[in-house]
TIFIDO-718443 format. One record per residue (C-alpha): x, y, z; residue in one letter. Coordinates in pm, 1 decimal, m for minus. Each point is the difference from the previous one (the first is absolute). Last residue first. Layout:
BEGIN
+----------+----------+----------+------+
!     east !    north !       up ! resn !
+----------+----------+----------+------+
!        X !        Y !        Z !    a !
...
+----------+----------+----------+------+
This chain:
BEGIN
+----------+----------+----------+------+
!     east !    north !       up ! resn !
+----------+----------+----------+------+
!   6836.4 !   5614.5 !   3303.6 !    x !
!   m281.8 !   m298.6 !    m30.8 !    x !
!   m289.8 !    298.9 !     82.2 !    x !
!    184.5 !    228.7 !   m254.6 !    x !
!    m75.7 !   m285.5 !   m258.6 !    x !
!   m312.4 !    m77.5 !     70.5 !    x !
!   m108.1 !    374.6 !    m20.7 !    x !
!    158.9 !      9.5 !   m354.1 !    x !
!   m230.1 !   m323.5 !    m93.7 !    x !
!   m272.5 !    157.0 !    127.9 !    x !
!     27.9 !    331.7 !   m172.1 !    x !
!     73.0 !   m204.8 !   m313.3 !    x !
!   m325.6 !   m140.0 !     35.5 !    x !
!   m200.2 !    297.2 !    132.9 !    x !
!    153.7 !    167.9 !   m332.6 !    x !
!    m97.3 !   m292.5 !   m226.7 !    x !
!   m356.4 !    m21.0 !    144.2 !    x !
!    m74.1 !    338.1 !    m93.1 !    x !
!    154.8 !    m14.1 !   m320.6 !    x !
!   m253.0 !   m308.0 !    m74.7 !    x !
!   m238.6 !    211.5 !    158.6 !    x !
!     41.6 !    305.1 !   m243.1 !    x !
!     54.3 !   m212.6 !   m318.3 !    x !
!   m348.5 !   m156.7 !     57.7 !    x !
!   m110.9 !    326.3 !     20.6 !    x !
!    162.3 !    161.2 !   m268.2 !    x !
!   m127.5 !   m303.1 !   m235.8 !    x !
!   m345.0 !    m31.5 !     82.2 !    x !
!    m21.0 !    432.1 !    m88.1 !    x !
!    191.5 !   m135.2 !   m279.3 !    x !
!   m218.0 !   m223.7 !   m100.5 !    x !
!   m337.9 !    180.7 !     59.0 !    x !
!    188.2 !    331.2 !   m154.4 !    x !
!     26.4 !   m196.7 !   m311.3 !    x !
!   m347.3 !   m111.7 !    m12.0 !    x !
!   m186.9 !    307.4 !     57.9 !    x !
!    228.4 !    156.7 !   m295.8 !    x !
!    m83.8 !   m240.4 !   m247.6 !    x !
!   m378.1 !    m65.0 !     65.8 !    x !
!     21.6 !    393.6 !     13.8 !    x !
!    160.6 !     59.9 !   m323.2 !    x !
!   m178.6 !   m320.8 !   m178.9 !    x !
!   m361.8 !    187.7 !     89.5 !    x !
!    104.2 !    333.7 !    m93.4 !    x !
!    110.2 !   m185.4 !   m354.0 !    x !
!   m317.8 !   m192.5 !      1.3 !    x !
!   m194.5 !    366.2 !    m42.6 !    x !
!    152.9 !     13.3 !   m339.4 !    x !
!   m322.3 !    m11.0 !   m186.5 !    x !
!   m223.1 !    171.2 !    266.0 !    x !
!    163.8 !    353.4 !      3.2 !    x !
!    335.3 !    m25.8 !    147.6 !    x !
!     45.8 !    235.8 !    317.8 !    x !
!   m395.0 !    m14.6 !     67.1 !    x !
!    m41.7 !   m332.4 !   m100.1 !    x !
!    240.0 !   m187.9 !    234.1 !    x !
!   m253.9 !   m215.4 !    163.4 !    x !
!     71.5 !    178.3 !    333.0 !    x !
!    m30.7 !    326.2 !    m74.5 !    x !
!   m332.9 !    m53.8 !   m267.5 !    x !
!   m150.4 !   m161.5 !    274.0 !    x !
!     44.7 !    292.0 !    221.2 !    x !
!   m121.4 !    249.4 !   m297.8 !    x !
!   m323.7 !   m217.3 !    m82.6 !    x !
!    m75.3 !     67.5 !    388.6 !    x !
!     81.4 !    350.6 !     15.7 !    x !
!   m238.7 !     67.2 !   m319.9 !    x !
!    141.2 !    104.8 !   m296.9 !    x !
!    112.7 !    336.3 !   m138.5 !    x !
!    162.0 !    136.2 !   m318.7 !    x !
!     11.5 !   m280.7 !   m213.3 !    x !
!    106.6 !    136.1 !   m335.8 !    x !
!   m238.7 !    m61.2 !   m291.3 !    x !
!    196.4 !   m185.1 !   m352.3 !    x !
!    m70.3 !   m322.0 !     70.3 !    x !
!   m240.8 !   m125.3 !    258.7 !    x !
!   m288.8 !    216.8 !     m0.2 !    x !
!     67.5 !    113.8 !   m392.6 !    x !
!   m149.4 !   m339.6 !    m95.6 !    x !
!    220.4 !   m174.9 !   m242.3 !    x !
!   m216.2 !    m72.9 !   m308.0 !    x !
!     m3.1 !   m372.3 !    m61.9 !    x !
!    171.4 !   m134.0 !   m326.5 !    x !
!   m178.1 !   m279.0 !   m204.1 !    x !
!    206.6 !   m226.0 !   m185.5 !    x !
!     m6.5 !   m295.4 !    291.9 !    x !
!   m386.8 !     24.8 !    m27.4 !    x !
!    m10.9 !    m31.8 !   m344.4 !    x !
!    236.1 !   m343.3 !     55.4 !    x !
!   m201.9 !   m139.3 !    255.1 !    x !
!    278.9 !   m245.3 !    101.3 !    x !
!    m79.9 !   m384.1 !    m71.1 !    x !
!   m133.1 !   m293.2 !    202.2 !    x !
!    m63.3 !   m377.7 !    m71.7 !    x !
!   m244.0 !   m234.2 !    122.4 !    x !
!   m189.2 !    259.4 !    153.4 !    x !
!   m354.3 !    m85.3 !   m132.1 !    x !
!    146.5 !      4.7 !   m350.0 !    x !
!    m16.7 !    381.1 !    m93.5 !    x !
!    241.8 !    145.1 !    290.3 !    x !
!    128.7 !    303.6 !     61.7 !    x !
!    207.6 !    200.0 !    208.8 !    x !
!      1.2 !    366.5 !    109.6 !    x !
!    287.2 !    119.1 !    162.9 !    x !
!    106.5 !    226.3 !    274.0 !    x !
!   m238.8 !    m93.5 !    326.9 !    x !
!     19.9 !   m377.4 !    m78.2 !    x !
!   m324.7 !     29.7 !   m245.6 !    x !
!   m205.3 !   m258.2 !   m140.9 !    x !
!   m231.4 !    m34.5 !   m331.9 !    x !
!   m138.2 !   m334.6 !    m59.9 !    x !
!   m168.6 !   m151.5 !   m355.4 !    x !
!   m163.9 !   m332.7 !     26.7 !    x !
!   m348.1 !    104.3 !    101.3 !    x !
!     12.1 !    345.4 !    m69.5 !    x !
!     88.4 !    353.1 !     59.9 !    x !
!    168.0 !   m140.2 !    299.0 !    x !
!    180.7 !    227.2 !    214.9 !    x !
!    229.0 !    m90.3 !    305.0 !    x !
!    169.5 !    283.9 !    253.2 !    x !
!    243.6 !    m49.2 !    242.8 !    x !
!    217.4 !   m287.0 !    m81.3 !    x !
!    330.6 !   m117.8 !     72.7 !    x !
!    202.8 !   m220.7 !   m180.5 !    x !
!    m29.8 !   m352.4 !    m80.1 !    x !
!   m308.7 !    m32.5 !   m269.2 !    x !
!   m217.9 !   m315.9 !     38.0 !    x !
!     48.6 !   m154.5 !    286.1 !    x !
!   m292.5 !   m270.7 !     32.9 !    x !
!   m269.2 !    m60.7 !    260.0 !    x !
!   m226.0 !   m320.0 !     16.0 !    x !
!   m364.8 !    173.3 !    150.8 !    x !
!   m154.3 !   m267.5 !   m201.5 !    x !
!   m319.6 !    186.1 !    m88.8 !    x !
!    130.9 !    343.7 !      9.7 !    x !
!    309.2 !    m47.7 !   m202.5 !    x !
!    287.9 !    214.9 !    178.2 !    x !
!    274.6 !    181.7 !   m197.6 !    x !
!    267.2 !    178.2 !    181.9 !    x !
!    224.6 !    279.5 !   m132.3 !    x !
!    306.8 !     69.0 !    226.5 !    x !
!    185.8 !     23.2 !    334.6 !    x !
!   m123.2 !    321.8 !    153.0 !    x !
!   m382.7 !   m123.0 !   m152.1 !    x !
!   m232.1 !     19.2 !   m301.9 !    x !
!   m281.4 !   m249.5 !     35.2 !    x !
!   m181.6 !   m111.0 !   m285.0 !    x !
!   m306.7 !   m176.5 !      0.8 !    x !
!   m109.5 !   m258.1 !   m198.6 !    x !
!   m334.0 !   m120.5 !   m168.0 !    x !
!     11.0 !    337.5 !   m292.1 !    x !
!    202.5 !    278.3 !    141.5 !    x !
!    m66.5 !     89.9 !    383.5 !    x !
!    315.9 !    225.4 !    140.4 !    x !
!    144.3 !     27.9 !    317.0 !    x !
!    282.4 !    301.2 !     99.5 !    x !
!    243.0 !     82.6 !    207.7 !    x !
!     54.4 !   m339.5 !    207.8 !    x !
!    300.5 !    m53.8 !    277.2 !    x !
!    103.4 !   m344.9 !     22.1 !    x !
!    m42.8 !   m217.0 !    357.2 !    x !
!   m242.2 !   m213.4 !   m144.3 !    x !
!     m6.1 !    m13.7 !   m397.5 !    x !
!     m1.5 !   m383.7 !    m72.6 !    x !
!   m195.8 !    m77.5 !    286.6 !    x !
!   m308.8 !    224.6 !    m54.9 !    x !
!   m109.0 !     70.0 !    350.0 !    x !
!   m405.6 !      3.8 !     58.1 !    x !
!   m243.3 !    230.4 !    226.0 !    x !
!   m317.8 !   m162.6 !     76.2 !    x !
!   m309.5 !    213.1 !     68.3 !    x !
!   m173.9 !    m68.0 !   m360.5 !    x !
!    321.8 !    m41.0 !   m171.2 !    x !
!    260.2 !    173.1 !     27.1 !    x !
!    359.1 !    m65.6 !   m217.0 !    x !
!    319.7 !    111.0 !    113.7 !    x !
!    312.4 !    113.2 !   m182.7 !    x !
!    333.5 !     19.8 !    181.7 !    x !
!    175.6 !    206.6 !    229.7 !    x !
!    m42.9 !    376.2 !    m75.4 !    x !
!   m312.6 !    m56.1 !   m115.0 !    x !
!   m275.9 !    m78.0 !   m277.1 !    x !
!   m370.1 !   m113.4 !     50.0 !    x !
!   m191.8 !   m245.2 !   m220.5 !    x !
!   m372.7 !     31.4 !     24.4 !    x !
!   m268.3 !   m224.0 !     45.8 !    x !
!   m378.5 !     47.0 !    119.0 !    x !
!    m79.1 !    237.7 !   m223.0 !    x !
!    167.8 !   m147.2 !   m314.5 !    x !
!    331.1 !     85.5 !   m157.4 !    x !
!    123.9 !    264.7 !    233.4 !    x !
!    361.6 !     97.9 !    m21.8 !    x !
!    217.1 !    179.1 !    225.9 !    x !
!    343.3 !    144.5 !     38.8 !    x !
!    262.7 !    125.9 !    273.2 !    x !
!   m194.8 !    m81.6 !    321.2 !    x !
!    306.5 !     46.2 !    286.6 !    x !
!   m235.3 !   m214.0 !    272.9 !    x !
!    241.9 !   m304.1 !    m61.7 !    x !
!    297.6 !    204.6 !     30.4 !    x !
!   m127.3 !     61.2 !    404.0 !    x !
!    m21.7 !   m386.9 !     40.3 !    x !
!    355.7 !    m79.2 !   m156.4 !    x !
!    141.2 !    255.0 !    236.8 !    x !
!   m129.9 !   m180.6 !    296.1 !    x !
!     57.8 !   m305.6 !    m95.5 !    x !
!    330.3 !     84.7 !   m107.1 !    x !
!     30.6 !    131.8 !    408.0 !    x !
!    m84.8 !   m293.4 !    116.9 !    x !
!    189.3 !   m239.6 !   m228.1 !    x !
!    335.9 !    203.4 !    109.2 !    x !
!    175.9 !    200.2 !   m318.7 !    x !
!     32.2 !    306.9 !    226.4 !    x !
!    168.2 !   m268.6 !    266.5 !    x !
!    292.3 !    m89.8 !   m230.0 !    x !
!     47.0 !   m391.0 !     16.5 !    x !
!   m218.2 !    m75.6 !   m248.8 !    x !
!    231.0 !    217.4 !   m245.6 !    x !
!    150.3 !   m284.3 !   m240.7 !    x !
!    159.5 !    158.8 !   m291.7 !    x !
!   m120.9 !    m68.3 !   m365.8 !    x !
!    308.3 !    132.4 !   m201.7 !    x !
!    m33.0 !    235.8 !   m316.0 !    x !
!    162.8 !   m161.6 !   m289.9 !    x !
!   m292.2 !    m38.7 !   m196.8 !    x !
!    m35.8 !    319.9 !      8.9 !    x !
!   m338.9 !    192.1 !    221.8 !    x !
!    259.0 !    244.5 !     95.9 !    x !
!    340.2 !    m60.4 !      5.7 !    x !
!    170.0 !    308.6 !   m283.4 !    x !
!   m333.3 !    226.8 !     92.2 !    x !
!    120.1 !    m40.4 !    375.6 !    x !
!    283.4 !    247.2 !    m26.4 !    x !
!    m73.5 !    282.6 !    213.9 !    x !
!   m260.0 !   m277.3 !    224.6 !    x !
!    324.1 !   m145.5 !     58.7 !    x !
!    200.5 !    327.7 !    140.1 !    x !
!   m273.7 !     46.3 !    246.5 !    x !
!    m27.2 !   m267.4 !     68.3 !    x !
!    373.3 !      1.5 !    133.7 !    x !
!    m62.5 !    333.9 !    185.1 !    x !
!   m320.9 !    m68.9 !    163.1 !    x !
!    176.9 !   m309.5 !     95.9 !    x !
!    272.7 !    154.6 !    173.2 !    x !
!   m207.6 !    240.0 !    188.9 !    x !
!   m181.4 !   m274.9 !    142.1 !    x !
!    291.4 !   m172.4 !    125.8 !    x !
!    255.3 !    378.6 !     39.6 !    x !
!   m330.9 !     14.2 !    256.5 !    x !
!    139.6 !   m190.6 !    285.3 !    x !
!    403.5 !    169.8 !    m38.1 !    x !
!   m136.3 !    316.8 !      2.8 !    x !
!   m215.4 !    m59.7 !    302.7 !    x !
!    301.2 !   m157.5 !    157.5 !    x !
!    251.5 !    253.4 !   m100.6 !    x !
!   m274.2 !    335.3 !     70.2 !    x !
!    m11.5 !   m155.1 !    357.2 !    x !
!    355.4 !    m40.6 !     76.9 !    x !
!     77.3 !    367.3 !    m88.7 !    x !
!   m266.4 !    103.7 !    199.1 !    x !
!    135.2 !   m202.5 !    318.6 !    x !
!    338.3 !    103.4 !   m105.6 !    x !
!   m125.8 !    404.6 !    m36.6 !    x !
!   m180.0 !    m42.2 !    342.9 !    x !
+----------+----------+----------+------+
């Protein structure tokens, strides 16, 4: 019973050390993607042959993104512009219209100044004339919120910094007031001890890392295990590899010596 247990917990060992092994090694990537990400260095790999990447289930993922309303902007009653996580649309009457030039990007904001609009997205500041519908990056960073006091001045924000712009976004400059300005740290997340969450928040906090390091330094929790699941993948490989090749040596030389007394 012990072999036949033995045997079992090899195999099943052996089968997961794949998955396991990944976790491990992604693990250990997504530690350090900030020095690859979104660089012009980054490689474009080739997944169509993964199944979660299959055109059915893209389809399917595209089509739930598509309901994701993020923004919206009514110029007349019977048209209106709609933001979401995968592109900007524009209905009509009953008709429901992709905008090329921004399908598949994720929209935060949409903005009417003058005979454009402007459509702040994950991948940056878009400006859209209204009769010709021709599209133009105007700002290459992402935008969440877009101001216009007037026609050719624009306000936008990327979450930590204002920036303006007083020629129709042409050019762009830091808000310098803004940058001057020093926000009182609320008490709820400085100097007040956490004293009790809820089970949930706690488990996540576990495995992220967070509750040993505090969120700054959760990536070192994440590099220890990434680390440490992939080293014992290896060698857990390596002792049984090493334990059938010794396995094969002995009824080898056992052979051999059993040869030998059989010639004698």
């Amino acid at each position: 019973m012990l072999k036949k247990t033995r045997q079992y917990h090899n195999w099943i060992g052996l089968i997961l050390s794949i998955p396991t092994f990944i976790v491990g090694i992604t693990a250990l990537l997504i530690t350090f993607e900030n020095t690859y990400k979104d660089t012009s260095s980054e490689p474009i790999v080739n997944v169509s042959w993964l199944p979660g990447y299959s055109n059915a289930l893209s389809s399917s993922e595209k089509s739930d993104k598509n309901n994701r309303i993020r923004a919206s902007l009514s110029l007349t009653p019977n048209l209106r512009y709609i933001g979401t996580t995968n592109g900007l649309f524009q209905v009509e009457k009953d008709r429901l219209i992709s905008i090329p030039s921004i399908e598949g990007i994720q929209v935060h904001c949409i903005k009417k100044v003058a005979s454009s609009i402007w459509i702040g997205t994950k991948k940056g500041l878009f400006k859209m004339d209204l009769s010709s519908q021709i599209t133009e990056l105007k700002f290459n960073r992402e935008i969440h919120q877009i101001e216009s006091p007037n026609d050719s001045t624009l306000i936008v924000s990327d979450h930590k910094t204002l920036f303006i712009s007083n020629n129709n976004g042409i050019s762009w400059r830091k808000d310098s007031s803004f940058q001057a300005l020093e926000f009182p740290i609320s008490t709820s997340t400085s100097s007040r001890k956490t004293t009790s969450i809820k089970l949930h928040k706690l488990i996540m906090d576990m495995h992220t890392g967070k509750a040993f390091f505090g969120k700054k330094f959760e990536g070192i929790w994440i590099f220890i295990l990434g680390l440490t699941v992939s080293v014992l993948s290896l060698t857990g490989i390596y002792m049984w590899y090493k334990k059938r090749s010794n396995k094969a040596k002995r009824a080898k030389k056992a052979s051999v010596i059993k040869q030998k007394k059989l010639e004698e």
